[in-house]
N, C-alpha and C positions, 0 to 999 in steps of 0.2 A: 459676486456679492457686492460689488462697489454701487447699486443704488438702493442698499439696506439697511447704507451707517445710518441712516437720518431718518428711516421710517417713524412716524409718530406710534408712541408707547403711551401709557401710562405713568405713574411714577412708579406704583407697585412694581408692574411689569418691566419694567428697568432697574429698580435694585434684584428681580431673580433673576435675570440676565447679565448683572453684574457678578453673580452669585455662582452662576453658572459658568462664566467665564474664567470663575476660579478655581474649578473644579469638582464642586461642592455636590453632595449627595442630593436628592430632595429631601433628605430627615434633616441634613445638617440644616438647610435653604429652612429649613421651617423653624426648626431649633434658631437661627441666627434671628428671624423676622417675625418670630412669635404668631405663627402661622400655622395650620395642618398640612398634613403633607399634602393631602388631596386638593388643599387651595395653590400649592407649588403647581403641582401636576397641571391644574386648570392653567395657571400660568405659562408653564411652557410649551401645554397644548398650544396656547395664546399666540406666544411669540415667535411657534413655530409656523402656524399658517400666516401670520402679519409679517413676518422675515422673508417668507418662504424659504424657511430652511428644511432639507430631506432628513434630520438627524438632531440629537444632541451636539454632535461634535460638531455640525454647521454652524447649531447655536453656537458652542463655543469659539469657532473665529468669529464671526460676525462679533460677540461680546467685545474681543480684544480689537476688532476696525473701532469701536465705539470709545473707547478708553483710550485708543492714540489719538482720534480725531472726534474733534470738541463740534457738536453739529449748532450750524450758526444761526439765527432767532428764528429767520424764516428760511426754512428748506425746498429748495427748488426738487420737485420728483421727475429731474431730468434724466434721460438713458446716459451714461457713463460718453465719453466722448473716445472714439478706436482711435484718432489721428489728431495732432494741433491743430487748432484753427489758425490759421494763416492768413494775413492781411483784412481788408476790408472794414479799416478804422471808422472810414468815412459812413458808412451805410451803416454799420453798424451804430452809429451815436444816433443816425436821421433815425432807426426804425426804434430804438430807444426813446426817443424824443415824438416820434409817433406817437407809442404808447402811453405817452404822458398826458395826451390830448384827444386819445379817441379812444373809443372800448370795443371796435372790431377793427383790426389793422390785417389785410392779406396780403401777403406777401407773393406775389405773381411773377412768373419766368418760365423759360424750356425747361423741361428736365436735365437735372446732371450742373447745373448752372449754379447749386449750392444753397436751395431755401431754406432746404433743411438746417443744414449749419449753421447758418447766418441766424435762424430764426433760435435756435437752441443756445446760441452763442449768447443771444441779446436775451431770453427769457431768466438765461444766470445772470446777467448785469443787471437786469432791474427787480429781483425778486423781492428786495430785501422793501419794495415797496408795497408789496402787496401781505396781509398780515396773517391772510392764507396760504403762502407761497404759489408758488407756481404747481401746475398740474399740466402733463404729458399724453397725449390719446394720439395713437399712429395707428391711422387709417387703411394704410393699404391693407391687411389681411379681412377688409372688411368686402364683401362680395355683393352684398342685399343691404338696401337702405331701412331697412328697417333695425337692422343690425347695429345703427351708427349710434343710438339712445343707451343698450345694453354695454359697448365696447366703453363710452364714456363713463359710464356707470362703473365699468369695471375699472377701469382706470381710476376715478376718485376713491378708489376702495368701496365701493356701497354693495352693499347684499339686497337679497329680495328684498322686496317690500309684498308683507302680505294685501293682497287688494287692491295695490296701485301700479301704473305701467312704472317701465325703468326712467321712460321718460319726466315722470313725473316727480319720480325719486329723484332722478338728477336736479331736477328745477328746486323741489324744497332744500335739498343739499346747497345749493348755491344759493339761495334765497337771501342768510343772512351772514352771506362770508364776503373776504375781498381777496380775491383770487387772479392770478393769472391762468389761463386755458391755452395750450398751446393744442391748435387739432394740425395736425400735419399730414400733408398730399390728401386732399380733399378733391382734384379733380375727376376722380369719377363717383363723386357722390353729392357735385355740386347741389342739386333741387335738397336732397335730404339735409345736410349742412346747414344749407341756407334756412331751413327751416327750423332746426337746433338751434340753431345762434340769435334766430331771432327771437325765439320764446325764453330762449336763456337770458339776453338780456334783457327783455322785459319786465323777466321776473327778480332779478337780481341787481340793485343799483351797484352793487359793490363788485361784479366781476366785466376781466375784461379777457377781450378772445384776439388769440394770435393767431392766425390761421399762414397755411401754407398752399401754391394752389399753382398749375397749370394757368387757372383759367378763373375771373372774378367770379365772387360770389351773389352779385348783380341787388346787392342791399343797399337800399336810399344810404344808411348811414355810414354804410361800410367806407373804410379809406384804403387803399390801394398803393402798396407798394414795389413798384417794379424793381426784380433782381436782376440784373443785366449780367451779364462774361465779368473775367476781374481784370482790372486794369492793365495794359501791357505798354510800358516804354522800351525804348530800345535797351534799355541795359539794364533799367530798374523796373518797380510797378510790383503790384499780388501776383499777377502771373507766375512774372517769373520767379519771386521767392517762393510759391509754392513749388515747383516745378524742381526747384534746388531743394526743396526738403524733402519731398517726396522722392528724388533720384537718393539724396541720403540713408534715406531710409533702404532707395534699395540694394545699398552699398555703393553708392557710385558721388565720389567728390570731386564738383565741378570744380574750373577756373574760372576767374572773373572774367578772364579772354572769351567765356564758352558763350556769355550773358546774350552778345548780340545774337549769337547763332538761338539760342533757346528763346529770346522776344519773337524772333519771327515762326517757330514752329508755336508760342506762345498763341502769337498775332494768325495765324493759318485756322488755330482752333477758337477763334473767336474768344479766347480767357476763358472759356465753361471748364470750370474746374473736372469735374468730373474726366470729358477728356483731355484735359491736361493730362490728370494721377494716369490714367490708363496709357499715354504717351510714354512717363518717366517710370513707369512699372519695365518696358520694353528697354528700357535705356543698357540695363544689364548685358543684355543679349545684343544686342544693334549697335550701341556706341548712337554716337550722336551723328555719323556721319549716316547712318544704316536711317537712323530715326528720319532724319531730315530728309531724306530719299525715297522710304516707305513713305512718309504723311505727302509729301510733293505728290508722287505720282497717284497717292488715293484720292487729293482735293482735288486733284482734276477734274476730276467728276461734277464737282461744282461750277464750272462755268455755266454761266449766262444764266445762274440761276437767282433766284428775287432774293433783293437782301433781307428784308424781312422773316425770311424763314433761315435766314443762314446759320442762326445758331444751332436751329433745330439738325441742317442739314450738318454743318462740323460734327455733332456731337454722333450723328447717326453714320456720318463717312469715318468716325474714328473708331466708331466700331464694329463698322464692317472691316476696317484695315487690321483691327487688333484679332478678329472672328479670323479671319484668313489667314493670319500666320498659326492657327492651330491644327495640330492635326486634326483631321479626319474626325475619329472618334470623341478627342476631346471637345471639338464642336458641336458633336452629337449626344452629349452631356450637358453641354452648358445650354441647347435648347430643351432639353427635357428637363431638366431641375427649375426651367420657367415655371411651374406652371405649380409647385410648392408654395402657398401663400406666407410661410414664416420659415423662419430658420430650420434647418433638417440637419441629421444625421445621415451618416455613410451611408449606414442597411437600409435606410427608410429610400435613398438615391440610389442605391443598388437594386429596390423593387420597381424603381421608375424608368429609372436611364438604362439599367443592362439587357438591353436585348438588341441584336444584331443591327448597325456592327460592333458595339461595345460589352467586349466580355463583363462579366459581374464579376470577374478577380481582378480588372484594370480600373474600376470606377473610382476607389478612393484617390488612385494616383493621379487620374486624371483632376477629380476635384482638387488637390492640391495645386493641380498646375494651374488653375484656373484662380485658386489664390494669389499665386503668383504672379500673374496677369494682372493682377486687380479688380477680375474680372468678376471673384467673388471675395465675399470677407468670412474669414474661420471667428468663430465666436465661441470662448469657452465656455462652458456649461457645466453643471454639476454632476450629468451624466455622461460624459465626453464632450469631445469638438462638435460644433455645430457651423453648417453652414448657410451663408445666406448671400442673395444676389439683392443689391440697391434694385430700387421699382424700377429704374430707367433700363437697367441693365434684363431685368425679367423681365417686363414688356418687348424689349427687345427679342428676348427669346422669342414667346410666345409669338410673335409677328410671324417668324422664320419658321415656327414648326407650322403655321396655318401654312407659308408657303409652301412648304416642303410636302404638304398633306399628312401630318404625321400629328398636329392636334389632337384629332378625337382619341387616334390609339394611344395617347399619351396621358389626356386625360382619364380613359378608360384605367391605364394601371394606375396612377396616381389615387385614383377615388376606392380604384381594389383594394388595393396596398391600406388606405384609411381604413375602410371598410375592416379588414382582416385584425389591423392594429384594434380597432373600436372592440372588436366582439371579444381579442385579446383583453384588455380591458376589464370590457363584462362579466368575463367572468373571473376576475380576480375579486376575492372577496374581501381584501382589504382596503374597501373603501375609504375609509374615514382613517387615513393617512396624509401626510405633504407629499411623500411621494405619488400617489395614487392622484391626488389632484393635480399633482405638477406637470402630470402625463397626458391629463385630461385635457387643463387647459391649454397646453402645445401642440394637440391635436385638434382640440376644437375647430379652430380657423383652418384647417386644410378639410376637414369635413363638410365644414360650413360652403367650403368653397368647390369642394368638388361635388357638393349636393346642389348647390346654386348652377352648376355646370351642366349636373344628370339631368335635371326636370327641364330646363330649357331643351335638351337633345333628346329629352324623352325617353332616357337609359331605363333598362329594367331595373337599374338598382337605388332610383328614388324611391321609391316606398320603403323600400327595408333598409335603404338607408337614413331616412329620418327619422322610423320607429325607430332606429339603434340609438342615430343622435340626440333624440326625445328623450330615453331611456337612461340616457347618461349623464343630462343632462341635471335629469330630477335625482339621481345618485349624488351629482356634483353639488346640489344644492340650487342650482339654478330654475325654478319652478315658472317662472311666466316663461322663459324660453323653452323648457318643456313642454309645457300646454299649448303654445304654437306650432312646436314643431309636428305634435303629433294632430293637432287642426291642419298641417300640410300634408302631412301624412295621408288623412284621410281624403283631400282633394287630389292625390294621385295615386291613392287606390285601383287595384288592377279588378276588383270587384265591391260588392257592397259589404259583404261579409268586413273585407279589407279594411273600408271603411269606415265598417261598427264599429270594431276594433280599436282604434284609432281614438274614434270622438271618444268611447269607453273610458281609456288610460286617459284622454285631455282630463276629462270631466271628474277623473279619481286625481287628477293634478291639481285642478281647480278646487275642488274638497279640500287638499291640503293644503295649501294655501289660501285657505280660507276667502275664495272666491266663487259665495256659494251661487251667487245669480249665474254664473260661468258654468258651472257643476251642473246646474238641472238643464242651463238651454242645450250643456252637450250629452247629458244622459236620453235626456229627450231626442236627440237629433238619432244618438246613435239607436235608439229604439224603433226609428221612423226605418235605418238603413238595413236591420235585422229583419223588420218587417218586409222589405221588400225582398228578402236573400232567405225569406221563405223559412226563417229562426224563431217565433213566434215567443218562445221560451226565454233568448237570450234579450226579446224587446222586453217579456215583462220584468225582466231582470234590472233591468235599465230603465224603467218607469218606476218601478219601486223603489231603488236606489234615491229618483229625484222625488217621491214624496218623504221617502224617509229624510233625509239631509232638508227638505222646507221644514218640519219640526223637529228633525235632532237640532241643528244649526242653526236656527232662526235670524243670528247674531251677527251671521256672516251674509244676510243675505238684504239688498237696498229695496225691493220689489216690494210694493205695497199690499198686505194678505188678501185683498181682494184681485188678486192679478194671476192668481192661483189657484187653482183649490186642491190639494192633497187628495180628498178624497174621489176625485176623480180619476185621477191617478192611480190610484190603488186600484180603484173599482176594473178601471182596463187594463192592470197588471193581472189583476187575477183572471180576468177572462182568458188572455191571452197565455197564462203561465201552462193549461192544464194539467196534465198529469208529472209535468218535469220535478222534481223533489227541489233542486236548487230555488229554481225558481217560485217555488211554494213558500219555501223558508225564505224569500227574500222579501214575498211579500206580507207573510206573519211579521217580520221583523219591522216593516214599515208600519203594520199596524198596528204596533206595540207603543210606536212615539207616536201616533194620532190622538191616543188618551193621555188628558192628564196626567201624572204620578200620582197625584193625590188620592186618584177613586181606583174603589177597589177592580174595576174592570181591566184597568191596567196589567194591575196583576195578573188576572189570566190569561190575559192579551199573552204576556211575557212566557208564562208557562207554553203557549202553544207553540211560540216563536221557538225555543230553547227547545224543545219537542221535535219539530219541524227541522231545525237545522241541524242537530245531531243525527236522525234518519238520512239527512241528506248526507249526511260529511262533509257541511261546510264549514270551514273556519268563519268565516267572514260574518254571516249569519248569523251563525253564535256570539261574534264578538259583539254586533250588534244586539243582540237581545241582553245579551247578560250589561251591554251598559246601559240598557234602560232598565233591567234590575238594580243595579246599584243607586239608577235614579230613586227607585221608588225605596232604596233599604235607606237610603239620606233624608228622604223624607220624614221616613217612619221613624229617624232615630238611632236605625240597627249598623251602627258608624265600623263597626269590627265586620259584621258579614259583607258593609257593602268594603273595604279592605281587601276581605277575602276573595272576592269577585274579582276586585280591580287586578289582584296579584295574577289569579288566574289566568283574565284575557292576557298578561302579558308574556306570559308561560303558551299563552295558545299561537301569539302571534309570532313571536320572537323566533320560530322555526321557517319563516314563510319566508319566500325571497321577496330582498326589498324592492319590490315594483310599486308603479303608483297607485294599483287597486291594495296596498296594506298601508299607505303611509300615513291618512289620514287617523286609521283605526288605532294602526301600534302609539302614535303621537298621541293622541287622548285616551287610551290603556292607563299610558305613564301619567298624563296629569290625573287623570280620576284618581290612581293610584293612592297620589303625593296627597291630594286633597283627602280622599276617604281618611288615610294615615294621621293628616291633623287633623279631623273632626275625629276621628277614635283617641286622639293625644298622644298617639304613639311616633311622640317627635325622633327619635333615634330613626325609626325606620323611614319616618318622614323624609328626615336626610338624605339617607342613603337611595331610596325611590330619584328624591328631587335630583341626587348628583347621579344617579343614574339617567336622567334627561340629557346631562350633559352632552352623554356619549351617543345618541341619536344621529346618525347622518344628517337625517332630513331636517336638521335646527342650525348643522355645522355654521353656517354663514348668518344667522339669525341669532346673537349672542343677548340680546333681551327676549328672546322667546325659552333660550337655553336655563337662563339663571332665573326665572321671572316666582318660580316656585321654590327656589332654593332660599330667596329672599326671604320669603313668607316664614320657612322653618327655622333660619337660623337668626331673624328678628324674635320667634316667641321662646326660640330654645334660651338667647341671651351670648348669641357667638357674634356678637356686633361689628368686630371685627372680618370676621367672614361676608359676615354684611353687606358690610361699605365696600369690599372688594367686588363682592358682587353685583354692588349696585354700580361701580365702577364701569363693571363692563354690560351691563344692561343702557345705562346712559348712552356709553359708546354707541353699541349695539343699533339701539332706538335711532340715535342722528343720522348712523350710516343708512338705516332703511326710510331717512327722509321722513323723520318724525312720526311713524304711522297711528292713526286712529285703533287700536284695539282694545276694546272695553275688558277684556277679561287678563291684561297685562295692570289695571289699573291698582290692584289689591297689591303687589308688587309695590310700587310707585308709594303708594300708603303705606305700607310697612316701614321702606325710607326715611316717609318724614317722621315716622313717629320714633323710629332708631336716634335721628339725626337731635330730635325734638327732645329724648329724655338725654341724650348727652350734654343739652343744652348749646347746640349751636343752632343757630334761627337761622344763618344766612343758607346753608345746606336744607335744614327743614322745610324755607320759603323756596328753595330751585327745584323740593322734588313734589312739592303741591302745584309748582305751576306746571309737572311733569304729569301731574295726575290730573290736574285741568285739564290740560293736553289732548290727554286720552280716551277723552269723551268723544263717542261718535258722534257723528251728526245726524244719523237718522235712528238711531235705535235707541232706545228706552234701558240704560244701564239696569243692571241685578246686582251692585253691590252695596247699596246704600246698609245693610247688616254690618256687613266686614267692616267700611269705613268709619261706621260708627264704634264696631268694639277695638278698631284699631286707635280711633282719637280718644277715646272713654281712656285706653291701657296709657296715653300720654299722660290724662289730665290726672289718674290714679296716682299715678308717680310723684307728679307737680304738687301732690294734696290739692286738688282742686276738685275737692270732692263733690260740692253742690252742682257743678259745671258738667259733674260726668253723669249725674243722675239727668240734666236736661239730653245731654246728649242721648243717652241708652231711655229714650223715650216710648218707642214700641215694646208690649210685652213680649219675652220671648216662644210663648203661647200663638203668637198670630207667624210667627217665620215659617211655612209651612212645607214651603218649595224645595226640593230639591238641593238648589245652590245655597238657599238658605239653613239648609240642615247641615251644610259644612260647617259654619260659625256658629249654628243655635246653642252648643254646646259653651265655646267663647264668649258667645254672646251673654249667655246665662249668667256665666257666673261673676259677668264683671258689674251687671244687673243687680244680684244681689250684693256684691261687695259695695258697690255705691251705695245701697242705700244702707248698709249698717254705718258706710263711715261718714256718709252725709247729716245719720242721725235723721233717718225716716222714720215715720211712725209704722210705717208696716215693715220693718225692713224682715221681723221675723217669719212674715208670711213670705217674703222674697225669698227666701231661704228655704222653705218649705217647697214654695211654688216650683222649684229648680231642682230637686234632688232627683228625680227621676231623668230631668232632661241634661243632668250633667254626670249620668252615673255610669256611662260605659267610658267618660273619656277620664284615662288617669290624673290626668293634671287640673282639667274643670273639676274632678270631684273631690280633694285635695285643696284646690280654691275657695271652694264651698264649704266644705270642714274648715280652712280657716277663716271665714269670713262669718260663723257661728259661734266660733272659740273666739275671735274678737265682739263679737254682739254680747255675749255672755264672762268676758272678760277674762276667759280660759287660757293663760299665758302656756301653759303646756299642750292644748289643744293647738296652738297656731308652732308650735316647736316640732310638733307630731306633721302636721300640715308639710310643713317643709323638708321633712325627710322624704315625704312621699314626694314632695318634686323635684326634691333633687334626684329620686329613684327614677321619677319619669323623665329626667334627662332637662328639665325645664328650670336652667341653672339661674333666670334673672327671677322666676318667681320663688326661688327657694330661696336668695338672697336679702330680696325683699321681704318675705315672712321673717329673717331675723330680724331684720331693721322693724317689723312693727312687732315683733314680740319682743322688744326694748330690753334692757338688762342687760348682763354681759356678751347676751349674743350680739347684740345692737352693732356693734362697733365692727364685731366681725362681720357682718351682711354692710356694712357702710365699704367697713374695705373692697369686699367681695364689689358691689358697684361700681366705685370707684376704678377698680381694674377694667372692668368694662368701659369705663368713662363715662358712665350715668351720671349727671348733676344728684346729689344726695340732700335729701329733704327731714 
């Protein structure tokens, strides 16, 4: 846990953590912070995936690392350091002073030679310059350059971004910060690198990149710094003080007399640290007399050899000398746990290395001795010891097993062993845990790596190993690497069938994250692949899927309507579906979004659909028909039946395994849900809908797509406090996904400022309109100009700014006819007519009138309306009546407000009641 003290929190999320470190209940955490328990919960959910802790009780140490150690302005997000750094003042200040003057510094040398350290050393020394601290991305478990955008990504903390690559996300991430980037052992991903850093900093004046490398990165502006051996004098120098710490360490306390003797085996190994430590690792066993005798007669081997390579050759003669004093079998270990891309456990190197001549009941011991060697490092973990070999050291292996011919069989169990662990995995059905992710992301890189290995050798096990790794990927949250994986997928398909399949799940990936242009070219592809594997049924399955999604999702999609035509689509689903039931109902369902909501064709469109897919017994089907009934019950008005719908689909889907063909559907079940629930004003359940989003796998890493509806309910309920927490982590949320463009997060964003707006703080109000600026796409024609207007109408109400909100609430609520507009017609209504009584309109009675039908299934607009007649008519116990019913219907700021304008003794009590909320009181 030592690189967690410092993780960035919130402030919230740092007193429940405080809280929590004291042992606190979550009633007590909420009781102490004047908070629901469910907004604790959401917090420690929080703190648990930002900490990565597997537990409460992790949280709870981690609390108390936090309270001993005070985290200092700028936090370096460095790996913990396993051994002192040792000497190299000198180079250390030069590469320091580097980074003063240049914004790519590489730092170049043999392996084993110390970049790393040196480079981790200086990134803590100069952090405290950079106002974004420093950031950490280590390279080697990366296999496929494509990889190199997502690994960085994951390293600055960022989550999908829905519609944009990781690359892109990383570049707005860095856009407007001052950063140091440290990318470490880049030499075998030089071309891809080089290509990162330069759009990085192009796009970012304020960040600068530390790189670590074999071999330069071959950039006009890059600066280049050579790490050489450490310095060796005869008695003094890094060398040697290294050499004396490291023998320390392994129990063995030199004499000064020993100095000259340790320069020269110093001086034999050219100073590379690396085999230095693996030298003074041996010192135990050997004595210095053994040492100096063993490296003599192994450097022999170096005559007459070019000095230029000599480091390379020390480092690789020191460890052929270290390799040879192992036994047998322990040799035959330390090349098979090459070929692990990150740290492993026992059993995981017991599925790799035990087979002939290494029993699987000698493996662990053997790993130990190879600790003791230095040959690997134990790293504790939360699940046990973990082991790992430095890159120099696993290259190494891997060299010996291609000589030895033992490669491929090596690779073969390694990718098995993943393989087995993955479908392990699979089917635990406790996804949306830290542990369950923790497991995920540890295995990622060895999957990644041994599928990078199967498709070059042509293994039978790339296909069903990247479906696996596709599939777990989009459980993890990770959804653009899902959708690729299963586009490689389908390029090493052992048939076409294989690779329907394939493009299928992309294109149900691409749906959920809301990459609808993605979604039709792979539904379309895989329909092309079905057709020829002689499936006829499962193509028109996948043609109608992409007509449906161009008018379910229009929102999602950049392609200009003339670049499609839906109907053409359908017309060759249906030829192609014939008598298959599924595929019948998938194509009713598609022709159910081709009609408007508005006309009544629709309607029986939907009947046929819901008809069709019931015979068939399809979930999926259904779910689509019935959400274009709830379009057309929003339309009409019918805000409770289309509720009742909403609740349904998610009763239908919530049994289905979470694969990428439900994630789109279950995910907008719940919003329609939330949304039906506030246009019927049935805010209570609204809540509890909305916080049931939370708990969604497929959002876990997307924390403003999570709260974005929570916002909306507990702004109109008057839980302002829940609010700002939420909008807390929505902000967060939004930066980590690299600011993303989505129009339908924006009513969110507007709730904010209008929260921010009646508590009277402008500077919060002005950061969450330029949040809703923000989230204007750039090629689509926003649908929320209704919302925004009764959200600023509910500000100016408050403000008494009554003439102001009559210009705002300028369309009758008579013309909102759509759909989405039939969420708020109801809001809309009634703040319509409240405006014009308090504006003192001449019609304001016919406002009143005009709105009783279109606010009368929702409790709280029709409540609204009764008082906004009892104040027209100057009925002080009609507006007292008013607010029982809202406070009945859970809508605590509007029942507050009705005291304050039914004046009298209640006055004072609704002034207080605001007040507690921190509403500015007018």
């Amino acid at each position: 846990m030592g690189d967690t003290a410092h993780t960035l929190i919130s402030a919230r999320e740092a007193e429940v953590l405080a809280a929590v470190g004291e042992h606190l209940t979550n009633s007590e955490i909420a009781t102490r912070l004047f908070i629901s328990v469910r907004t604790v919960e959401s917090h420690v959910s929080s703190l648990l995936r930002k900490l990565g802790a597997e537990d409460r009780r992790a949280l709870t140490l981690i609390a108390g690392e936090r309270a001993a150690a005070p985290a200092p302005a700028s936090t370096p997000a460095l790996p913990p350091a396993l051994t002192p750094f040792v000497g190299r003042a000198r180079e250390r200040a030069e590469l320091a002073a580097a980074l003063q003057s240049q914004r790519l510094v590489t730092a170049v040398g043999p392996g084993g030679v110390g970049k790393t350290r040196l480079a981790l050393a200086v990134a803590a020394d100069v952090a405290d310059r950079f106002a974004d601290g420093v950031r950490y991305v280590d390279l080697v478990p990366v296999t496929d350059a494509s990889m190199i955008a997502p690994t960085v990504a994951a390293a600055l903390g960022l989550g999908e971004q829905q519609g944009r690559t990781r690359l892109q996300t990383v570049l707005d991430w860095a856009g407007h910060r001052s950063a140091l980037l440290l990318l470490d052992n880049c030499e075998h991903l030089v071309d891809g690198v080089a290509d990162l850093v330069e759009r990085l900093l192009a796009h970012s004046p304020g960040t600068t990149v530390l790189a670590t490398s074999r071999a330069r990165l071959l950039l006009p502006f890059e600066r280049v710094f050579p790490v050489a051996g450490m310095s060796v004098d005869r008695t003094e120098g890094d060398a040697v003080a290294l050499f004396e710490e490291r023998a320390a360490a392994a129990g063995v306390a030199l004499q000064p007399d020993d100095r000259p003797r340790i320069a020269r085996v110093c001086r034999g190994l050219d100073g590379v640290p690396l085999a230095i430590e693996l030298a003074a690792a041996r010192l135990p066993a050997l004595g210095l007399d053994g040492l100096e005798a063993g490296l003599a007669d192994r450097l022999q081997l170096l005559t007459g050899a070019r000095r230029v390579d000599s480091r390379h050759r020390s480092l690789r003669s020191t460890l052929d000398w270290s390799y040879a004093l192992l036994d047998p079998q322990v040799r035959a270990v330390l090349r098979r746990v090459a070929v692990f891309a990150g740290p492993f456990r026992v059993e995981s190197a017991v599925a790799v290395a035990g087979a002939q001549p290494v029993a699987e009941r000698e493996v662990a011991a053997h790993l130990a001795a190879l600790t003791d060697h230095s040959l690997l490092v134990s790293v504790a973990a939360s699940d046990g010891t973990r082991y790992r070999a430095l890159e120099t050291v696993r290259q190494y292996g891997v060299e010996l097993l291609e000589q030895d011919g033992e490669l491929a069989d090596c690779r073969t169990r390694h990718l098995e062993w993943a393989l087995r662990t993955a479908a392990d995995l699979l089917a635990d059905d406790e996804v949306d845990s830290p542990g369950w992710r923790s497991r995920f992301d540890r295995l990622a890189d060895e999957l990644r790596a041994g599928l990078g290995w199967a498709e070059g050798a042509g293994s039978k096990h790339a296909y069903d190993g990247k479906v696996l790794l596709a599939t777990l990927c989009h459980r993890r949250g990770i959804a653009s690497e899902a959708q690729w994986r299963f586009e490689q997928a389908a390029a090493v398909a052992p048939d076409e069938s294989g690779a329907a399949g394939a493009l299928r799940l992309a294109a149900d990936v691409a749906a959920s994250r809301l990459a609808g242009d993605d979604a039709i070219r792979l539904h379309r592809a895989a329909a092309e692949h079905h057709r020829r594997a002689g499936d006829p049924a499962a193509a028109a399955r996948n043609l109608a899927r992409a007509a449906e999604l161009w008018n379910r999702a229009s929102g999602t999609i950049a392609a200009r309507p003339d670049e499609l035509a839906p109907s053409v689509l359908i017309e060759e689903a249906r030829e192609l579906a014939g008598d298959d039931p599924v595929a019948q109902a998938r194509v009713a369902a598609a022709e159910s979004f081709a009609v408007p909501e508005t006309e009544e064709a629709c309607a029986e469109a939907v009947r046929v659909a819901l008809e069709a897919a019931r015979r068939a017994g399809d979930p999926m089907a259904e779910s689509t028909a019935l959400d274009r009934l709830t379009t057309i019950q929003l339309s009409r008005g019918e805000c409770r039946a289309a509720l009742a719908g909403a609740r349904y689909r998610i009763e239908l889907l919530t049994p289905l395994a979470l694969d990428p063909g439900v994630g789109f559907d279950l995910s907008d079940a719940h919003v329609m849900a939330v949304e039906s629930a506030i246009a019927a004003g049935r805010l209570p359940e609204a809540r509890r809908l909305a916080e049931g989003i939370l708990d969604l796998p497929l959002h876990r890493e997307d924390g403003h797509v999570r709260v974005a509806r929570l916002i909306l309910v507990c702004a109109l309920e008057g839980d302002w406090e829940r609010a700002i927490a939420a909008g807390d982590q929505f902000r967060e949320g939004w930066e980590r996904a690299g600011n993303p463009r989505v129009p339908t997060l924006r009513r969110a964003a507007r709730a904010m400022a209008t929260v921010h707006g009646m508590r009277g703080d402008e500077a919060a109000r002005a950061e969450w309109m330029r949040i809703f600026s923000a989230l204007v796409p750039s090629l689509r024609q926003t649908h929320d100009r209704h919302s925004s207007a009764y959200l600023e109408s509910l500000l100016l109400l408050h403000l008494g700014r009554h003439r102001e909100a009559v210009d705002c609430l300028s369309i009758h609520p008579h013309e909102l006819r759509r759909w989405y507009e039939g969420i708020w017609r109801p809001w809309y209504a009634a703040a319509w007519a409240e405006a014009g009584v308090l504006a003192g309109e001449p019609d304001a009675g016919e406002r009143i009138a005009a709105v009783r039908a279109t606010t009368a299934e929702n409790a709280v607009t029709a409540a609204l309306v009764d008082r906004a007649a009892a104040l027209a008519s100057g009925q002080r116990a009609g507006v007292l009546a008013a607010a029982e019913a809202l406070e009945a219907a859970g809508c605590r700021y509007q029942w507050a407000r009705s005291l304050l304008l039914a004046g009298g003794p209640e006055r004072e009590r609704g002034a207080s009641a605001l007040a507690a909320m921190g509403a500015v009181v007018v």
